[in-house]
C-alpha positions, 0 to 999 in steps of 0.5 A: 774905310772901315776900322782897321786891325791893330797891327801885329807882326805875329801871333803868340802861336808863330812865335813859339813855332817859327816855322809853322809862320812859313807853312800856313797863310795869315792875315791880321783882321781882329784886334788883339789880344782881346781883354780879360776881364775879372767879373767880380759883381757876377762872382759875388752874387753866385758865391764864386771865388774867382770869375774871368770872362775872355772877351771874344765880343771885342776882337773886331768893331763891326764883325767881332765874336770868335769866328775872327780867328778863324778867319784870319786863316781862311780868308788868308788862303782864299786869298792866296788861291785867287777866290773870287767867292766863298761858298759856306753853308749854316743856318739862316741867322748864323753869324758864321755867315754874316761874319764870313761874308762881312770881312771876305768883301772888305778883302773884294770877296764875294759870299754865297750862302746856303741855308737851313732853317732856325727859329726867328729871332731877333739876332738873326733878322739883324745877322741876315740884314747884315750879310744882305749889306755886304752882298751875300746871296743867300740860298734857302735850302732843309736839311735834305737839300743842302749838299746838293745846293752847296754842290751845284754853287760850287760847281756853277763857279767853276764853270764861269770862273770865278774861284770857289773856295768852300768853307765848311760850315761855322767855318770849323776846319783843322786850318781855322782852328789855329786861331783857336790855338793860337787863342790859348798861346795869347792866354798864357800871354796874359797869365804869365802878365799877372792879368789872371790865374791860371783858370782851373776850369775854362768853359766854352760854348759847343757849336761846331767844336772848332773853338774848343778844339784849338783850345784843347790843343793850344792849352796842352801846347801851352803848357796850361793844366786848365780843364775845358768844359765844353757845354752843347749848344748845337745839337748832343749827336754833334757835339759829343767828347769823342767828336771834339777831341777827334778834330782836336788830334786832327789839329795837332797832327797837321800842325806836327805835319808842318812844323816838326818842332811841335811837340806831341801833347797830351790830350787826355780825355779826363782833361776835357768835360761836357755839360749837355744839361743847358742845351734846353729844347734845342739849338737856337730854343732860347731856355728859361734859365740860360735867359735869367742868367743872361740877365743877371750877367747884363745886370752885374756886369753889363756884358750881353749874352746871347740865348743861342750860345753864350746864355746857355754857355754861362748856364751850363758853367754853373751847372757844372760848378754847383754840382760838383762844389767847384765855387772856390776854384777859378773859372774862365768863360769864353764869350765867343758872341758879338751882338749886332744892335739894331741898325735902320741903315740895314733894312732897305737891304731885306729886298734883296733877300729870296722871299722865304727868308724875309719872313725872319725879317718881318 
């Protein structure tokens, strides 16, 4: 038996809505809270007053990074309506899938997934290996015949019975998105424990968005004047202002849906900013500076980042603090990344890959 969670009775975000506890479905899969940790060699090699670093890479042993929060509700109600399956889509090596995949069949869930192509890697060879482990089939599909695929699996499922629930792709949906909010409850949390000030700028890596919009809601609900910088990773059509803050509204009105007790919050465009410069040639395009940032962040503190998102996260937060003279402030960045290390016990499971995905392996 792997590791288990932590015990929890609640979460911070149940406890300031009682009621909401009753409306949605939760399980306790993470352990919480993940520390906070004062990255004071960084800070002082980049002229920085006050540098924290929120450690979403220690929120599970094996199957850690952000998507657990998430998780937590989605696996939950998937649960509750009997799934026998989860079907989701994203790109080969996404460690949404792997994630998913890795904690839905400790829970005798099985994961189906279909996905589009990205540039190899070494972090998506081990990603796949690990979502082979576990049982995953993968389905290879482009950009032209992913819904058709994600359509036909679901359709094949209910046919022989076996309980589809779909998760839609990075998992973001306005139910995952809670562990997001109830992310920023567990922040203030540590505040209000002297771990840290209240960060004047609290910076966060744009994939699917549904991090940063549970942080847009959970830090106005939590009463936090934090400023969330949200720096693309995915794609600059996606993950626009407009976009975020739209599921962010979307968040927060199914919560008030639930559980009138939540009160209505502002979410004020001037509040949130978007660095679009660290993105580099593209999604999963590894970029010369967020590399160099990279290594100077192992080297100083001894934390990984990777290429595809907290690099590029890190790099677009010193872009935005160097150009607008923002080094005395305090700032916060969300390490929503877990790395796989290298695992010869994974290998073996490349066979049962479809043989255009064991290309990433090799």
């Amino acid at each position: 038996m792997l590791d288990a969670p932590r015990s929890q009775p609640t979460l911070p975000l149940f406890d300031a809505f009682p009621k909401l506890a009753s409306c949605v479905s939760w399980m306790s899969l993470g352990h919480w809270p993940t520390p906070v940790q004062e990255a004071k060699r960084f800070a002082s090699e980049f002229g920085l007053r006050q540098f924290f670093i929120k450690r979403e890479d220690l929120s599970h042993p094996h199957g850690a990074g952000n998507k657990v929060r998430g998780l937590e509700f989605l696996l939950a109600d998937a649960q509750l309506r009997g799934a026998r399956t989860i079907v989701t889509a994203s790109a080969v090596g996404s460690h949404h899938v792997c994630k998913t995949a890795w904690h839905a069949r400790q829970l005798g869930i099985d994961t189906v997934a279909i996905v589009v192509p990205q540039p190899k890697a070494a972090y998506v060879a081990r990603n796949l290996l690990l979502g082979a482990s576990v049982g995953t089939r993968y389905v290879p599909a482009n950009y032209v015949t992913a819904i058709p695929k994600v359509i036909r699996e679901l359709l094949r499922r209910n046919e022989h019975k076996q309980r589809p629930y779909w998760i839609a792709p990075g998992g973001t949906t306005p139910l995952s998105c809670l562990g997001h909010v109830n992310a920023a409850f567990e922040l203030r949390r540590q505040i209000d424990a002297g771990q840290l000030p209240i960060p004047d700028y609290l910076y966060v890596a744009m994939g699917s968005l549904g991090t940063a919009a549970g942080l847009a809601v959970g830090c106005a609900l939590a009463g936090l004047p934090t400023q969330i910088v949200g720096v693309v990773v995915s794609h600059r059509w996606y993950a626009t202002k407009g976009r975020w803050l739209r599921l962010a509204r979307r968040v927060h009105k199914q919560m008030r849906r639930a559980d009138a007790t939540v009160p209505e919050c502002g979410i004020d465009r001037a509040r949130f900013h978007i660095v679009g410069s660290a993105l580099g040639r593209g999604y999963a395009l590894v970029s010369e500076g967020a590399t160099r940032l990279a290594e100077r962040m192992r080297a100083a503190e001894g934390i990984e980042l990777d290429g595809t998102y907290t690099a590029k996260a890190a790099h677009g937060m010193m872009q935005f603090i160097e150009a607008n003279k923002l080094q005395d402030r305090v700032h916060l960045l969300w390490h929503t990344f877990h790395a796989i290390g290298p695992r010869p016990d994974l290998a073996p499971h490349c066979a049962q890959l479809p043989p255009v995905l064991k290309a990433y392996i090799e």
